[in-house]
C-alpha positions in Angstrom: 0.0 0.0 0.0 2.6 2.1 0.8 4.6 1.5 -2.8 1.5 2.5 -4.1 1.2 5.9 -2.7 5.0 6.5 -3.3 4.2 5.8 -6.7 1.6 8.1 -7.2 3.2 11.0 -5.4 6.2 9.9 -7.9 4.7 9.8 -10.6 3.0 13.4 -9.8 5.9 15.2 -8.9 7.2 14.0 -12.5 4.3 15.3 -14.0 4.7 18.5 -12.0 8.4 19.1 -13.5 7.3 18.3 -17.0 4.8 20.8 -17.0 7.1 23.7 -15.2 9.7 22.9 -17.3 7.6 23.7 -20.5 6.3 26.7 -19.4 9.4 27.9 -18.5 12.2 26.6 -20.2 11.0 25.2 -23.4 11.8 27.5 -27.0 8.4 29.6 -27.7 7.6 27.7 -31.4 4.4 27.9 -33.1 3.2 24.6 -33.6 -0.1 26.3 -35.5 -0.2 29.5 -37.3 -3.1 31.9 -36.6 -3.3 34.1 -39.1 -2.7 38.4 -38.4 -1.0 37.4 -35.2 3.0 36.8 -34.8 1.8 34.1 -32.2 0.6 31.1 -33.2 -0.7 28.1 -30.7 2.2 26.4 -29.3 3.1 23.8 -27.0 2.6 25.5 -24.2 -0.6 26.3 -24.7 -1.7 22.5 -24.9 0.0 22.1 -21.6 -2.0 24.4 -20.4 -5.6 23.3 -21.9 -4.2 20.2 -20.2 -4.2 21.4 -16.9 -7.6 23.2 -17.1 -9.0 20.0 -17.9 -7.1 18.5 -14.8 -8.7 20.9 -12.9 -12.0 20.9 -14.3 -12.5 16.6 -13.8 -11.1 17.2 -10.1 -13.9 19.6 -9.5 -10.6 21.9 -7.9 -11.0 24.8 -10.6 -13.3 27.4 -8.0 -11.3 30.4 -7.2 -10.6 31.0 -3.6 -10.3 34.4 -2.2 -7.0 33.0 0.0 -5.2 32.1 -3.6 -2.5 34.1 -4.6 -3.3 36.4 -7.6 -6.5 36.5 -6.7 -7.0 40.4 -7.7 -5.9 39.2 -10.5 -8.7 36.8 -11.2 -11.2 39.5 -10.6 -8.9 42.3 -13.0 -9.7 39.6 -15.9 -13.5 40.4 -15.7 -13.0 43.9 -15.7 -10.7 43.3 -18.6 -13.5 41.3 -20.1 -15.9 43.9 -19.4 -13.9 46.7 -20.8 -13.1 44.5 -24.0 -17.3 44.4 -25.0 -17.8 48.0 -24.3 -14.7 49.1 -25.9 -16.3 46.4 -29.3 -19.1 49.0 -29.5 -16.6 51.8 -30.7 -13.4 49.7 -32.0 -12.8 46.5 -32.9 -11.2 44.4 -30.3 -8.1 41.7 -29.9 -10.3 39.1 -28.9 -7.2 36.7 -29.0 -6.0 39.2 -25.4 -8.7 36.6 -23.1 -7.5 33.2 -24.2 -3.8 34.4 -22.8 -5.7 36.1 -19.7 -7.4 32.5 -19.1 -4.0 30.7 -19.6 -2.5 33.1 -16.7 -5.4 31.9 -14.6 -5.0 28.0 -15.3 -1.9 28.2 -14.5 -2.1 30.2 -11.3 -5.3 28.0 -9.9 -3.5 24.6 -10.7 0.0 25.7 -8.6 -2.4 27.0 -6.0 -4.4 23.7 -5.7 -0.9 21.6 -6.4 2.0 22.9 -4.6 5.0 21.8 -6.1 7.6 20.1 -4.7 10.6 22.8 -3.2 13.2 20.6 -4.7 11.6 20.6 -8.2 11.3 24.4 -8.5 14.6 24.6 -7.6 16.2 21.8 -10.0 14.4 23.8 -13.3 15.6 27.4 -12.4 18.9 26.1 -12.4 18.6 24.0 -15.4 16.6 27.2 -16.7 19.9 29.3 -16.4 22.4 26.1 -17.5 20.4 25.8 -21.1 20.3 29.7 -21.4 23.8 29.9 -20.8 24.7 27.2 -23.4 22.1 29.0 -25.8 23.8 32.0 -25.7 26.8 31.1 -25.8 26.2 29.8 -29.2 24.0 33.2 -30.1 26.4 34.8 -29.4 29.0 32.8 -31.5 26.6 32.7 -34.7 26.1 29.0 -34.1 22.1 29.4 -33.5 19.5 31.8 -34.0 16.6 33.3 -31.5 13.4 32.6 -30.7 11.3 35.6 -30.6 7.7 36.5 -31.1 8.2 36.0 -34.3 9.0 32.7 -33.7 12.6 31.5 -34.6 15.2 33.8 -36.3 18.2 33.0 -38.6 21.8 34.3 -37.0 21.8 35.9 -40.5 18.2 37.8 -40.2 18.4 38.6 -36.1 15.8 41.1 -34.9 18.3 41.9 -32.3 22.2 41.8 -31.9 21.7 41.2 -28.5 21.5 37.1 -27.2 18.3 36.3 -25.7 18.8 32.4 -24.6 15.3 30.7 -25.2 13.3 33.7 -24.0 11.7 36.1 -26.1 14.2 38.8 -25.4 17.1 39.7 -24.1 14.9 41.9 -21.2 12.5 39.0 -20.6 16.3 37.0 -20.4 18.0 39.3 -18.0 14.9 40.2 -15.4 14.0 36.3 -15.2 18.1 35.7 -14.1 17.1 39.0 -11.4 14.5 37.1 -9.7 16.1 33.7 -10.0 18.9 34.8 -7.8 16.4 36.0 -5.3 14.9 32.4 -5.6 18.0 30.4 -5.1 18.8 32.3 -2.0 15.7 30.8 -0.6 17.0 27.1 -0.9 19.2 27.0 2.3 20.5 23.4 1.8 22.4 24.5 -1.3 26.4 24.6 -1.0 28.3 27.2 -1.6 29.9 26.5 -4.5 26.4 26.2 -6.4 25.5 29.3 -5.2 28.8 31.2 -6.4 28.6 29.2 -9.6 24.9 29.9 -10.5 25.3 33.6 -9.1 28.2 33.7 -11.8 26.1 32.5 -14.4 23.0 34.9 -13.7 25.8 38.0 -13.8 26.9 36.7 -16.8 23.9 36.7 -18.5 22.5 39.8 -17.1 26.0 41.1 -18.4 25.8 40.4 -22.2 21.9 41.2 -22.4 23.4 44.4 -21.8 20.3 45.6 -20.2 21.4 48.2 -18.1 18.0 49.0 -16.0 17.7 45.5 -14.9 21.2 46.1 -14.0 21.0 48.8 -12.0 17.9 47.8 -10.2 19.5 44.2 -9.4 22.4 45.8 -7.6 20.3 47.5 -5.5 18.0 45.2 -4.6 20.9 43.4 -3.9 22.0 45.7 -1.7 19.1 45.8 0.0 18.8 42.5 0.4 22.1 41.7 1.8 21.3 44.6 4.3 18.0 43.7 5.5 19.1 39.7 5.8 22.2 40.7 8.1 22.5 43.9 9.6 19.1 45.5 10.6 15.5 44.9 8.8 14.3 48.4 11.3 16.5 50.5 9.6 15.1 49.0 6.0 13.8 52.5 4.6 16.7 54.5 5.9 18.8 52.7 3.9 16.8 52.9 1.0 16.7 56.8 1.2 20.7 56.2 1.6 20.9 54.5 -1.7 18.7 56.1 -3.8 20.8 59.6 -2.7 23.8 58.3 -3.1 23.0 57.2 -6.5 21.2 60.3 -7.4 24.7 61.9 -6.3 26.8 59.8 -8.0 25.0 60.4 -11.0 25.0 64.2 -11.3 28.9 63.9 -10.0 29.4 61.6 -13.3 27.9 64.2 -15.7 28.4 67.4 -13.5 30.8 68.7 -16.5 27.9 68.9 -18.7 24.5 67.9 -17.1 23.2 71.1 -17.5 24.6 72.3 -20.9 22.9 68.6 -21.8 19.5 68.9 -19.9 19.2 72.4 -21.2 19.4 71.9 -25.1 17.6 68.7 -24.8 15.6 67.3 -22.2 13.5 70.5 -21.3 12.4 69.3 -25.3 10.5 66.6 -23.0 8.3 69.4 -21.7 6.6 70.5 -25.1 6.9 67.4 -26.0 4.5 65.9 -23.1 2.6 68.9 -23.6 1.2 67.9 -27.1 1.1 64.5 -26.1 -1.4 65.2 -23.5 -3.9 68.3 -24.6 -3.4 68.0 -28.4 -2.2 64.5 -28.8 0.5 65.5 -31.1 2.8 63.4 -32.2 6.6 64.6 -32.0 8.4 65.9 -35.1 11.3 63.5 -35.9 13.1 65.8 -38.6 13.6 68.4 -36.2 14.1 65.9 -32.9 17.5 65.2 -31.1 18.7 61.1 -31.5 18.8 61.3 -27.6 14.6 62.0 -27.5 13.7 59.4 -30.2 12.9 56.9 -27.2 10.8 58.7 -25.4 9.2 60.0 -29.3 8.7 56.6 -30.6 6.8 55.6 -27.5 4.5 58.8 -27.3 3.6 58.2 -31.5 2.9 54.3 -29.9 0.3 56.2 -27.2 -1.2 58.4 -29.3 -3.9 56.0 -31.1 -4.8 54.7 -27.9 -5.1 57.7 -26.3 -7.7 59.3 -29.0 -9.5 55.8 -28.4 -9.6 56.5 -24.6 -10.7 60.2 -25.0 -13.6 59.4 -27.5 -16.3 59.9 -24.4 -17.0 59.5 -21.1 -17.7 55.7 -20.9 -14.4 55.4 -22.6 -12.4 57.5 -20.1 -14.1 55.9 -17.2 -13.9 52.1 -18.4 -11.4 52.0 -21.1 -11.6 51.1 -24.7 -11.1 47.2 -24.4 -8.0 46.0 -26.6 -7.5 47.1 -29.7 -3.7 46.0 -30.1 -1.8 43.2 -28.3 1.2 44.7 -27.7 1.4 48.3 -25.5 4.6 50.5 -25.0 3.4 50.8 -20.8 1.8 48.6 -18.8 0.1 51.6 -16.8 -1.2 53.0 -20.0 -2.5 49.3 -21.1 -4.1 49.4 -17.9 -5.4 52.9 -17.9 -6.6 52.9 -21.8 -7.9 49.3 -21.8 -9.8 49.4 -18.4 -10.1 52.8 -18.1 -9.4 54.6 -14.9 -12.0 52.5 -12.8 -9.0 49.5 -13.9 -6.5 51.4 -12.8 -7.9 52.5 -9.3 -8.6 48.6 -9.1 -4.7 47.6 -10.1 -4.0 50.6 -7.4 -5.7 48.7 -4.9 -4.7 45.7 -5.6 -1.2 46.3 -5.3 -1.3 48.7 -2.5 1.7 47.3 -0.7 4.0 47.2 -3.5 3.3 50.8 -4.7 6.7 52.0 -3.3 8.9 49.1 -5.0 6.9 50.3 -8.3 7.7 53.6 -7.8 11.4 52.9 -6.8 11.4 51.2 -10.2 10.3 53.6 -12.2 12.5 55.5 -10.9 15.3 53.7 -12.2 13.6 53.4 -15.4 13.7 57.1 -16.2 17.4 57.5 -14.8 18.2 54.8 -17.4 16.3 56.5 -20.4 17.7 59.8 -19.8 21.4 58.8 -18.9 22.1 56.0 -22.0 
């Protein structure tokens, strides 16, 4: 009897590997075409119809207000609300829910089946081995990429920049951020592991070359290391310490010529915003500085959406659905789509991580105005 049961529970903590390493680790490759869409239905996705079937002959697939994500169970029926009032005005990305319901699956199942410690463990490490080995080769011109455009050439790369089996080399380098956080959890590691897979995460943080996710790892770093062994009571003292000292460092490293730079072109930002907001202008490029066409590109991304969200009240108030699958900001995707009832939701809902947002987009601007 009791083979039995070691079987099962065997057998099921196999099953729960497969199923996190395919999510996670395996290349994103479109098994079918859907046609208009770079994203096709991959294996993935099965995996997932899998699991909500799972759930749904268990009778386990109720949401429970003590599951994690649970606001966002509840922000997919406002999003599903926004998406048929917005149809009445614009057509709508229908395809947007199926992904939503994915997210949900996939959330439900890992809160009705916990996995095993060891398991999650075991795949974020293998996670980082085969990115390493992938870009290593990437960046040798032995293998291509696999975007959202499914897989690219090493002659016809999107990017110059290696991106492992991720979509990108951003997705790449924030997953390696919060995997190091992970591994720290797993006290029975040894020492060596943790210096060797801490070396690979670097690494690959290094040659993404994504310098925000840089910056913001060192200092959550830092604040880690702080709050884990000298004194959690002194935790936002030390973060006013930091973010000074790097706002110091900063204007000491371009004191020779921050303000002959801010004032011929970053006061441009002010008109620029300007426009964006009460005439929803879109910036002139022949007449534009390289150093604004960030910041341009994404405000001619925001205007369409924008108009959409100002066509009336109903519009302002719950959004104009999804009319595009991919958005420049996830505030504005949250704030056009759902309107501003979805955002004072999302506020809500994230309430106590409001100032680790903030802190982050923080670091965002520093990084779009400094490289």
């Amino acid at each position: 009897m009791n083979n039995n049961f070691k079987y099962k529970d065997d057998r099921h903590q196999i099953l729960e590997f497969t199923l996190i390493f395919v999510l996670l680790i395996f290349p994103k490759l479109d098994l079918i075409e859907i046609p208009n869409y770079h994203q096709g239905i991959r294996f993935e996705d099965l995996v997932v119809i899998y699991i909500g079937i799972s759930l749904l002959i268990s009778k386990t697939f109720e949401i429970q207000k003590q599951d994690f994500g649970y606001y966002f169970y509840i922000y997919f029926f406002i999003l599903l609300f926004s998406i048929i009032h917005g149809s009445l005005y614009f057509n709508q990305k229908w395809v947007i829910l199926p992904r939503y319901l994915e997210y949900i699956i996939i959330l439900i199942y890992f809160n009705r089946h916990e996995p095993d410690l060891k398991s999650i463990f075991l795949i974020l490490r293998l996670y980082l081995i085969f990115n390493l080995i992938f870009v290593i080769l990437q960046i040798n011109g032995l293998i291509g990429e696999f975007s959202s455009l499914g897989y690219e050439n090493p002659e016809n790369l999107s990017d110059d920049r290696p991106t492992g089996l991720t979509g990108g080399p951003w997705e790449l380098s924030n997953c390696c951020a919060i995997i190091f956080f992970t591994l720290l959890l797993d006290k029975n590691q040894s020492s060596f592991s943790k210096y060797f897979y801490s070396f690979i995460i670097l690494y690959l943080i290094h040659v993404t070359q994504s310098r925000t996710v840089l910056v913001a790892f060192i200092i959550a770093g830092l604040l880690y290391y702080y709050i884990q062994y000298i004194n959690i009571k002194k935790y936002y003292l030390f973060t006013t310490f930091v973010v000074s000292l790097t706002t110091l460092l900063i204007l000491i490293a371009n004191i020779s010529n921050f303000f002959e730079t801010f004032d011929d072109v970053y006061f441009e930002l002010v008109p620029m915003f300007k426009n964006f907001i009460y005439f929803q202008q879109i910036p002139n490029w022949d007449i534009l500085d390289l150093r604004l066409w960030s910041m341009a590109y994404r405000i001619e991304h925001w205007v369409p959406f924008y108009k959409q969200f100002l066509l009336n009240p109903f519009t302002i108030v719950f959004g104009s659905g999804s009319t595009f699958v991919y958005y420049e900001s996830t505030v504005f995707r949250i704030l056009f789509g759902t309107g501003i009832f979805g955002l004072i939701f999302v506020i809500f809902s994230i309430k106590k991580y409001l100032y680790i947002y903030f802190c982050y987009l923080r670091l965002v601007v520093y990084h779009w105005i400094y490289f």
